[in-house]
C-alpha positions in Angstrom: -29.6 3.2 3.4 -28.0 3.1 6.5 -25.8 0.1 5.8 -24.5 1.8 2.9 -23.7 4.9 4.7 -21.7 3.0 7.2 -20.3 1.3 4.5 -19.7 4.8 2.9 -17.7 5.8 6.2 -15.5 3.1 6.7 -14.1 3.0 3.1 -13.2 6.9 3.9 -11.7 5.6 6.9 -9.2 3.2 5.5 -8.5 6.0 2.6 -7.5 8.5 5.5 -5.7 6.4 7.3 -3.7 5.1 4.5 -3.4 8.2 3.3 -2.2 10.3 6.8 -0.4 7.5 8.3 1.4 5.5 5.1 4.7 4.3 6.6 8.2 5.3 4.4 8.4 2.7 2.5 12.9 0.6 2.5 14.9 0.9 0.3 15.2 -2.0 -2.6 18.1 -4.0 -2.8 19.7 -2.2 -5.4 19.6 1.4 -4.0 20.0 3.1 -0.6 17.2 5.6 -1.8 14.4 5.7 0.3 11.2 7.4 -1.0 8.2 9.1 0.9 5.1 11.4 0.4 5.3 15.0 1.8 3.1 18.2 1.9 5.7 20.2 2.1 5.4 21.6 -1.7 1.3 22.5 -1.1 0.1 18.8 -2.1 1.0 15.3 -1.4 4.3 14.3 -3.5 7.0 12.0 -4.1 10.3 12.7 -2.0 13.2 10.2 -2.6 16.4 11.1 0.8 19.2 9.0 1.3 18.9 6.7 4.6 20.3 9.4 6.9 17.9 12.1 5.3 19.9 14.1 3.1 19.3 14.9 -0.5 15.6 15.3 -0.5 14.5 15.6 -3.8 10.7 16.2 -5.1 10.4 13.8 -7.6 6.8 14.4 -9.1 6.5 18.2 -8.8 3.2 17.8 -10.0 -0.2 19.8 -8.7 -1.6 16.3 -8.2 -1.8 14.0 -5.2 1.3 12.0 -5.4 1.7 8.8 -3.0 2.4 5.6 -1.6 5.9 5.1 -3.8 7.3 1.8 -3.8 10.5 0.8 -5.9 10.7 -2.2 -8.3 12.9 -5.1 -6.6 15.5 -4.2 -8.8 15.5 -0.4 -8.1 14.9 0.4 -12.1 11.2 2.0 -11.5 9.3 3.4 -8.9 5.5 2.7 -9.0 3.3 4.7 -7.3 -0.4 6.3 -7.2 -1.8 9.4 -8.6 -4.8 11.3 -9.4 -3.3 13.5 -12.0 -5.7 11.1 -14.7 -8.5 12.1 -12.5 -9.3 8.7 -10.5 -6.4 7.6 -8.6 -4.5 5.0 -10.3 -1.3 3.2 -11.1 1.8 5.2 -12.1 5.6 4.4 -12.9 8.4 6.5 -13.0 12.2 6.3 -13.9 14.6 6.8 -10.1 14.7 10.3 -11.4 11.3 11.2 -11.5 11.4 10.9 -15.4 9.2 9.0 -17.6 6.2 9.0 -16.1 3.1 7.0 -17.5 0.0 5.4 -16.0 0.5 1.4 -16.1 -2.6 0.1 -16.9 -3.9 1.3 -20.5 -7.4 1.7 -19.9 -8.6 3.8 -17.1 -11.8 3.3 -14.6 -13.7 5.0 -12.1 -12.6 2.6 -9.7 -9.1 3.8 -7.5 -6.1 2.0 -7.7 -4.0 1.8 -4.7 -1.4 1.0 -2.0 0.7 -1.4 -4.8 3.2 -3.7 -3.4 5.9 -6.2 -5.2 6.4 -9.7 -5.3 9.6 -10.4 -4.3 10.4 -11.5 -7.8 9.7 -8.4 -9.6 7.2 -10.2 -12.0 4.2 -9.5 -10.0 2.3 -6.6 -8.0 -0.5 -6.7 -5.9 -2.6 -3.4 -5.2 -6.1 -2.7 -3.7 -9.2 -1.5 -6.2 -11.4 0.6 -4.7 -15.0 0.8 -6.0 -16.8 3.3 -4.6 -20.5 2.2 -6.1 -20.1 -1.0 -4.5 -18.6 0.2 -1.3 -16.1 -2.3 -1.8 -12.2 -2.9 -1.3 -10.9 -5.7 -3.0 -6.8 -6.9 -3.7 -5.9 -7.8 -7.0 -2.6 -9.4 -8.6 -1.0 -8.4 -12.0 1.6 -9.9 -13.7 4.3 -7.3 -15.3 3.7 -6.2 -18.7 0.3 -7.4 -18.5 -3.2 -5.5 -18.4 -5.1 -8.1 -17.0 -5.5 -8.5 -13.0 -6.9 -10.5 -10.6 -9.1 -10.3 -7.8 -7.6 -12.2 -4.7 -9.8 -11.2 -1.6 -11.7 -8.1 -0.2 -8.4 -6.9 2.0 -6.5 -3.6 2.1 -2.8 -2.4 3.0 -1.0 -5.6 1.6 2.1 -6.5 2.2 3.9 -9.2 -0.4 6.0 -12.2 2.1 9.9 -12.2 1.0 9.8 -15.8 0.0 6.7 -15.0 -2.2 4.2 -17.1 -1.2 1.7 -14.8 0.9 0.3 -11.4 1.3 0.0 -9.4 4.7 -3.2 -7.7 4.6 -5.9 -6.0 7.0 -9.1 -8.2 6.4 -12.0 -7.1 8.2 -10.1 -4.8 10.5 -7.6 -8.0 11.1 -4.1 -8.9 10.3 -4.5 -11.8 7.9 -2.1 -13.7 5.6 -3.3 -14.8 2.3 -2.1 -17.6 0.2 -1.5 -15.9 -3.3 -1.7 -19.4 -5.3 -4.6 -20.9 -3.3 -6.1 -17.7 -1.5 -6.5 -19.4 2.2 -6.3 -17.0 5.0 -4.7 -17.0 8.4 -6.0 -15.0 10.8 -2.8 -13.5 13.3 -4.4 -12.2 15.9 -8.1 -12.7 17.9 -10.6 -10.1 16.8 -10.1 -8.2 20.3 -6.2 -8.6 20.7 -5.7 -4.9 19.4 -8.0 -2.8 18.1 -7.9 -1.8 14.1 -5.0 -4.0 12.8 -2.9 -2.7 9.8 0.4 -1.4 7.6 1.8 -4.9 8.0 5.5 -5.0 7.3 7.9 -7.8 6.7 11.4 -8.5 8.7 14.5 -6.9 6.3 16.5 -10.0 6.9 13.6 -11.0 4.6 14.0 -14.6 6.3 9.9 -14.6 6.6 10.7 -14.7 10.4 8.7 -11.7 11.8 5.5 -9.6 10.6 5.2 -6.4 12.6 2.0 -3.8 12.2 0.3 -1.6 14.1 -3.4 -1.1 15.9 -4.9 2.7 15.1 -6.6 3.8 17.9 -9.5 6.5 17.3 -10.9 8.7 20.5 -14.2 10.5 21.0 -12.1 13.9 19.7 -11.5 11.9 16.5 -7.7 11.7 17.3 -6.0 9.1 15.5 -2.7 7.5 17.5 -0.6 4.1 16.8 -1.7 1.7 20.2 0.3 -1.5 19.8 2.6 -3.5 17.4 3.0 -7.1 17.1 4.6 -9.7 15.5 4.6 -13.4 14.0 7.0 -16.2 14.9 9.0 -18.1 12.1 
């Protein structure tokens, strides 16, 4: 019992974390739009602002929690996550805000979350999140498809530029996963920093550098950013 209810607490966590300190996510090479959550409305939606933060414009407008936006590589769709179906799941949208529809056809208790693009466009990874299980595990679907699969328990992935690994926190550590053969590299030693996440690739998109930060908690439950670091080419 008391496993589980450490097990309980550290997938709330990684939820609140992701949830209160989600970076803004670039722009996609087609558009100078970047897109963000804000509360500003009441509840968590969907902003997309130009890059020197004018024209901010709700997107969503809906009384559901609206997050973690990321645009298709060629800027035609946003996808992003919602509870509006009553788990949180898998969304699109047209740049607009129009359109909206859940992607994947058959809905589960599980939550679907924090999605990220292959650099492709034919590909998305995003974390499921099964709260019976107490488990976290990344998961790969092709476009247009229904069926995904499982790739490794990680969280707050991050797809390479050249397509050929994922960024993720495994185990409270920045790791790099394979996507065609699923071996890890582990960045950092376990003590180098202290809870390693929101990995995010160089824009040159030359797979030279992998920045992220450590989340420091104190006693008073205070949450602060301690340290970034990076990987060499």
């Amino acid at each position: 019992m008391k496993t589980g209810r450490l097990l309980t607490f550290a997938i709330s966590i990684l939820w609140t974390l992701n949830a209160s300190v989600h970076p803004l996510f670039g722009k996609a090479p087609t558009t100078p739009k970047i897109l963000f959550t804000s509360t500003r409305d009441g509840n968590r939606d969907v902003f997309m602002m130009n890059p020197d933060g004018s024209e901010q414009v709700n997107l969503t407008q809906h009384r559901a929690e609206d997050l973690q936006a990321v645009w298709s590589p060629t800027g035609e769709k946003i996808l992003f996550v919602s509870d509006r179906g009553g788990a949180r799941d898998l969304y699109w949208m047209d740049p607009d805000g129009s359109n909206v529809r859940r992607y994947f056809k058959f809905k589960i208790e599980d939550w679907r979350t924090d999605p990220t693009w292959s650099p492709d466009g034919t590909q998305f990874a995003y974390e499921r999140i099964n709260w019976g299980k107490l488990s976290i595990i990344l998961h790969i679907v092709t476009l247009g498809e229904q069926d995904a699969e499982p790739l490794a328990d990680a969280s707050f992935p991050a797809w390479s530029p050249d397509g050929m690994e994922i960024a993720c926190n495994v185990r409270g550590r920045l790791t790099l996963i394979n996507v065609r053969t699923g071996a890890q590299e582990q960045l950092l030693p376990k003590k180098a920093v202290n809870f390693q996440r929101d990995p995010a690739w160089s824009a040159a998109g030359d797979n030279s550098l992998l920045l992220g930060i450590s989340i420091r908690c104190h006693p008073s439950r205070r949450r602060e950013p301690c340290g970034m670091y990076g990987k060499r080419k």
